[in-house]
KELUMSE-9529 format. One line per field, with one value per residue (C-alpha): residue number from 1; residue in one letter; chain; x, y, z. Coordinates in steps of 0.1 Angstrom, whole numbers, plus 2048, in hexadecimal, padded with zeros to 3 digits. Layout:
num = c(NUM,...)
residu = c(A,...)
chaine = c(A,...)
x = c(X,...)
y = c(Y,...)
z = c(Z,...)
END
This chain:
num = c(1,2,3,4,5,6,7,8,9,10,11,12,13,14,15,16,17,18,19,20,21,22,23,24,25,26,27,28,29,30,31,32,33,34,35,36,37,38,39,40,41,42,43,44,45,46,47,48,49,50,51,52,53,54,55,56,57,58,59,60,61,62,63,64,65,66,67,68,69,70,71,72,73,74,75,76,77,78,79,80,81,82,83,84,85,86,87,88,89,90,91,92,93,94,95,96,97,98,99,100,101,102,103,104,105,106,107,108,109,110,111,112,113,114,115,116,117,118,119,120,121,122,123,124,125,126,127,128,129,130,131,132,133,134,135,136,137,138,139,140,141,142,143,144,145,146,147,148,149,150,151,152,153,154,155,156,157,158,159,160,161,162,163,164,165,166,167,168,169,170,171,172,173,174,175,176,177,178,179,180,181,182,183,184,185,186,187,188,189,190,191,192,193,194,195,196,197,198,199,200,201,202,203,204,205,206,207,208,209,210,211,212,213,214,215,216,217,218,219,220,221,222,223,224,225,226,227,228,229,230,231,232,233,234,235,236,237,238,239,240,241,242,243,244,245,246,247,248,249,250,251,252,253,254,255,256,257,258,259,260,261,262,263,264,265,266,267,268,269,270,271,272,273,274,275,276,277)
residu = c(X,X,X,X,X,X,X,X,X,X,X,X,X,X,X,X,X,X,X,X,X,X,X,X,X,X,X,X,X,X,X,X,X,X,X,X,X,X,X,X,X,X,X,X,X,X,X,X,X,X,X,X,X,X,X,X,X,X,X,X,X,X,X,X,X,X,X,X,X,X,X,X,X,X,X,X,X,X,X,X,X,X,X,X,X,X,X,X,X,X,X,X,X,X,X,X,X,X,X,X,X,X,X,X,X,X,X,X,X,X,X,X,X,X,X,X,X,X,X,X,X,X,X,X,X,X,X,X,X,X,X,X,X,X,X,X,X,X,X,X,X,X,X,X,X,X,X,X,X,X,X,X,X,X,X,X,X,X,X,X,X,X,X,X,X,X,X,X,X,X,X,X,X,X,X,X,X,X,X,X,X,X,X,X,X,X,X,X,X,X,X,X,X,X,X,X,X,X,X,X,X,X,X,X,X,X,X,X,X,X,X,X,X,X,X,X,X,X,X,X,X,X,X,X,X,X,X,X,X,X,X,X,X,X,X,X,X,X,X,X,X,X,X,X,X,X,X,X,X,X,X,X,X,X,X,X,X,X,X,X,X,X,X,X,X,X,X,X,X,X,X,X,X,X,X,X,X)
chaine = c(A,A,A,A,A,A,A,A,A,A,A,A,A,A,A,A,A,A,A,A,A,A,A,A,A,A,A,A,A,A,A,A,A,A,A,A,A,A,A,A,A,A,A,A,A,A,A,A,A,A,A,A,A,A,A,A,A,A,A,A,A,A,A,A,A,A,A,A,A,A,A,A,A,A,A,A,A,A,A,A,A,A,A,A,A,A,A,A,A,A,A,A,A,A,A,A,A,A,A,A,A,A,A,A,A,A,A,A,A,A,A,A,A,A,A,A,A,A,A,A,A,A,A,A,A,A,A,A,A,A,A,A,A,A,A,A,A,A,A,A,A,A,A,A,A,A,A,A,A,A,A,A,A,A,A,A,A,A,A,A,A,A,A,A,A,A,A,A,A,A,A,A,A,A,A,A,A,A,A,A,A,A,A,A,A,A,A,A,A,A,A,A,A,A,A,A,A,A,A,A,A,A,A,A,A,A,A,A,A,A,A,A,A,A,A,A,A,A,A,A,A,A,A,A,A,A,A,A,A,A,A,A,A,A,A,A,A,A,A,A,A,A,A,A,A,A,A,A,A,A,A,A,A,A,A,A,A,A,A,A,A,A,A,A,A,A,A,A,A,A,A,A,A,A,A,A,A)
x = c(2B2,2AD,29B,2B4,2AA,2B3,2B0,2CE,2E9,2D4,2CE,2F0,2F7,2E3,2F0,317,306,2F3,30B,329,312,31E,346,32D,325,34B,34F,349,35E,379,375,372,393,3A5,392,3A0,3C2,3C4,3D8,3CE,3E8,3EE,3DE,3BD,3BE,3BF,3A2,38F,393,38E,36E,365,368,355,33A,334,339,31D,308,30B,2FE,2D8,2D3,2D4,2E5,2EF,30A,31A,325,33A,35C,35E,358,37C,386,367,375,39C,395,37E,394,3B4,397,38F,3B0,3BE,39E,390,39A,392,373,388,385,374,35C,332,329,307,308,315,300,2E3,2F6,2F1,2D1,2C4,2D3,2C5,2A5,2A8,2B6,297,282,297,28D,26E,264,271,261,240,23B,21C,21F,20D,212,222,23B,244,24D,261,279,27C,288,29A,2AF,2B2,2C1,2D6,2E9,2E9,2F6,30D,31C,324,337,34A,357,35C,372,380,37C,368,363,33E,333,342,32E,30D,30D,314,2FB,2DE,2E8,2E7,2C2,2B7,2C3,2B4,293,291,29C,282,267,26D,272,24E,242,259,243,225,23C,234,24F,245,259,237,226,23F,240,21E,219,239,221,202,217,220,242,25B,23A,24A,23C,23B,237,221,233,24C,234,24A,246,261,287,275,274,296,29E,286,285,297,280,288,26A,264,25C,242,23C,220,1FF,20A,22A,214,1FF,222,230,20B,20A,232,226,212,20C,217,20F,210,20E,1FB,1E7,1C3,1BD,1CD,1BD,1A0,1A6,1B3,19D,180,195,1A2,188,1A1,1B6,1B2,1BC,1BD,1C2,1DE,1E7,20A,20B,1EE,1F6,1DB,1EA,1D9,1EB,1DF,1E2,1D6,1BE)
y = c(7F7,7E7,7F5,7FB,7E5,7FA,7DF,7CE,7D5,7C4,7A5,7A4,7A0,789,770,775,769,74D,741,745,732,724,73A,75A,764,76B,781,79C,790,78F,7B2,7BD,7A8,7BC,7E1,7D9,7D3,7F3,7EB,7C5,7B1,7B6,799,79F,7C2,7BA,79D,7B9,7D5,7B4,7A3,7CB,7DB,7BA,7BC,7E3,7E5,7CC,7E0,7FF,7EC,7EA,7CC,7A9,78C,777,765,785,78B,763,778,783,760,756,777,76D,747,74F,769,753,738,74B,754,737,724,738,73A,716,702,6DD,6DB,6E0,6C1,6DC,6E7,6D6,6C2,6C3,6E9,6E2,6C7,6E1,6F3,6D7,6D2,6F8,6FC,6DA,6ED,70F,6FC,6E8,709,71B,704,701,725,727,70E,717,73C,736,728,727,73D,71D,713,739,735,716,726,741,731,71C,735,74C,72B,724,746,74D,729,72C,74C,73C,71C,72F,749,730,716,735,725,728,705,704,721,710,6F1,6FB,712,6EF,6E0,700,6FD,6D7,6D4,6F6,6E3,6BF,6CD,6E2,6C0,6AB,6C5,6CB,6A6,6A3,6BC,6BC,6A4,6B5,6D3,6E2,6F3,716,71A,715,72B,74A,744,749,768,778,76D,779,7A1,7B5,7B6,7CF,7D2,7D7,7BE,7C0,7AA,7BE,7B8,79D,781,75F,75F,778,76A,74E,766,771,748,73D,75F,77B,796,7AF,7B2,7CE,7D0,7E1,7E9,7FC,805,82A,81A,801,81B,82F,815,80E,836,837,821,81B,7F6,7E6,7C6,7BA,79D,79F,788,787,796,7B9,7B8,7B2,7CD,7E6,7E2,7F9,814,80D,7FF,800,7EA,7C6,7A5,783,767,750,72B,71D,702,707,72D,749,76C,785,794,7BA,7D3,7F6,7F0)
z = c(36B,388,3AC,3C5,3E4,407,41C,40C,426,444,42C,424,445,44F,42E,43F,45F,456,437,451,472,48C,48A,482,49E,4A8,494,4AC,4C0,4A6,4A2,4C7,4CD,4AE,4B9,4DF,4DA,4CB,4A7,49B,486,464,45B,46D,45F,43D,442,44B,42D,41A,423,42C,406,3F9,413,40E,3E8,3E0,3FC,3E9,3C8,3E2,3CE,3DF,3CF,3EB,3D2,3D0,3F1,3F0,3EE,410,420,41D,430,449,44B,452,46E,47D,478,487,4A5,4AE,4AA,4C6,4DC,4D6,4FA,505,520,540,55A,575,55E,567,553,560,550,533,52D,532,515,4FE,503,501,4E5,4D6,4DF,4D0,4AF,4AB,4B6,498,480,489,48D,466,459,468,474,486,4AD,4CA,4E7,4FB,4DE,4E1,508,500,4E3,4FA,517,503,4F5,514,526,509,50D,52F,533,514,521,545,537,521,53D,555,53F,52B,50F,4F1,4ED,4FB,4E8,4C7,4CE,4D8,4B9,4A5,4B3,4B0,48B,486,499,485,461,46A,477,454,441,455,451,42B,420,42D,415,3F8,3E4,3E8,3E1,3BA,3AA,3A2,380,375,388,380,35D,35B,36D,353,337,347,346,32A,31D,333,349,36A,386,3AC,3CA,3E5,40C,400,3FA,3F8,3D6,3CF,3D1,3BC,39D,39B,39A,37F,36B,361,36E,385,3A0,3B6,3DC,3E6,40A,40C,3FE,3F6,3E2,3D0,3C4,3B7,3AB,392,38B,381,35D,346,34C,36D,383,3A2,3B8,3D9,3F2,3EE,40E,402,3DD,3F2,40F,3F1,3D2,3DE,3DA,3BC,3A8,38A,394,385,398,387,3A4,3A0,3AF,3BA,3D3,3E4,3EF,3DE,3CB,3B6,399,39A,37D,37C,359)
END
């Protein structure tokens, strides 16, 4: 049986918002438009009950299989659609160009900030003031086009182009490092092998190792948050296992001098595979 994840609601969420990017993030206005006018259409209301009984029954499973969840796009994609076909407006000839302009180019900004804030988590206090800035301009600017021309069209096409800098900076940054890039197939199977049979295994504080086992293997692994869980989660079996970083085997095995830790290679990154004998 598998561990229930309580987390999965949030991550849920944040799939339908980044599968569903740039028409997303009107969603909320979709539903403020259809709570407002007091009784919605037919049509909007049974969008709703349907992408809202797929999204909550596969919540109340609290386990996350972001395939699951594909039904309620369609229900996503027509409101959104039905949105933005009666809200979606040509630039009007009054509108400044010099602003939007500015609109283009912060959000040119905060997509190439995006992308590279994921593809590299570690930045400098300065690169930190420039993402910022970037994307306070984009939204205060963002917000003032789009009241002034009433029209979504501003907002719709900065979001494009957020999304189309954020997906080529990712590209341009990972085609860089693909061929150096090993695939860890290897590297999982041979921590299953290293583990007894139905042994369960866990990944201490969601190491990036872990959506890469339910791809190349059938096991179920645990997360483990903390170090009062991990040691639950090695005193609820006979035999468990458990993948952490070094620096907590290191920080954790004077107090428990039981535990063994074998250390492990896959593409350059350091874990220790930690059993309790």
């Amino acid at each position: 049986v598998r561990e229930k994840e309580w987390d999965v609601p949030l991550e849920y969420l944040g799939d339908v918002f980044a599968g569903a990017a740039p028409w997303s993030f009107l969603f909320p206005l979709v539903l403020y438009k259809y709570f407002s006018s007091g009784r919605g259409s037919k049509e909007t209301t049974f969008l709703l009950i349907w992408f809202t009984v797929v999204f909550v029954f596969f919540c109340l499973s609290f386990q996350r299989r972001s395939p699951y969840i594909m039904p309620l796009f369609p229900a996503l994609a027509i409101m959104l659609g039905g949105y933005v076909d009666k809200n979606l407006g040509e630039i009007t000839v009054g509108q400044s160009y010099a602003t939007f302009a500015l609109l283009c180019l912060s959000a040119a900004v905060t997509g190439l900030a995006a992308g590279n804030m994921v593809n590299d988590p570690v930045f400098d206090l300065q690169f930190i003031i420039i993402a910022t800035v970037a994307a306070v301009t984009l939204a205060v600017t963002g917000a003032l086009v789009t009241t002034r021309s009433k029209s979504l069209c501003s907002l719709f096409i900065s979001g494009l182009i957020v999304l189309g800098v954020f997906a080529v900076s990712q590209d341009v940054y990972y085609e860089q490092r693909f061929e150096k890039k090993e695939s860890e197939k290897e590297f999982c199977k041979e921590v299953r092998g290293m583990i007894e049979a139905d042994a369960p295994l866990g990944i201490y504080r969601r190491l990036p190792i872990h959506y890469t086992f339910y791809f190349y293997t059938d096991g179920y692994t645990k997360h483990i948050e903390s170090e009062d869980e991990l040691v639950e989660f090695f005193d609820s079996s006979a035999q468990a296992y458990c993948l952490l970083s070094p620096e907590d085997y290191e920080n954790m095995k004077q107090r428990y001098p039981s535990w063994q830790g074998s250390e492990l290679v896959s593409n350059k990154r350091k874990y220790m595979l930690v059993s309790k004998h």
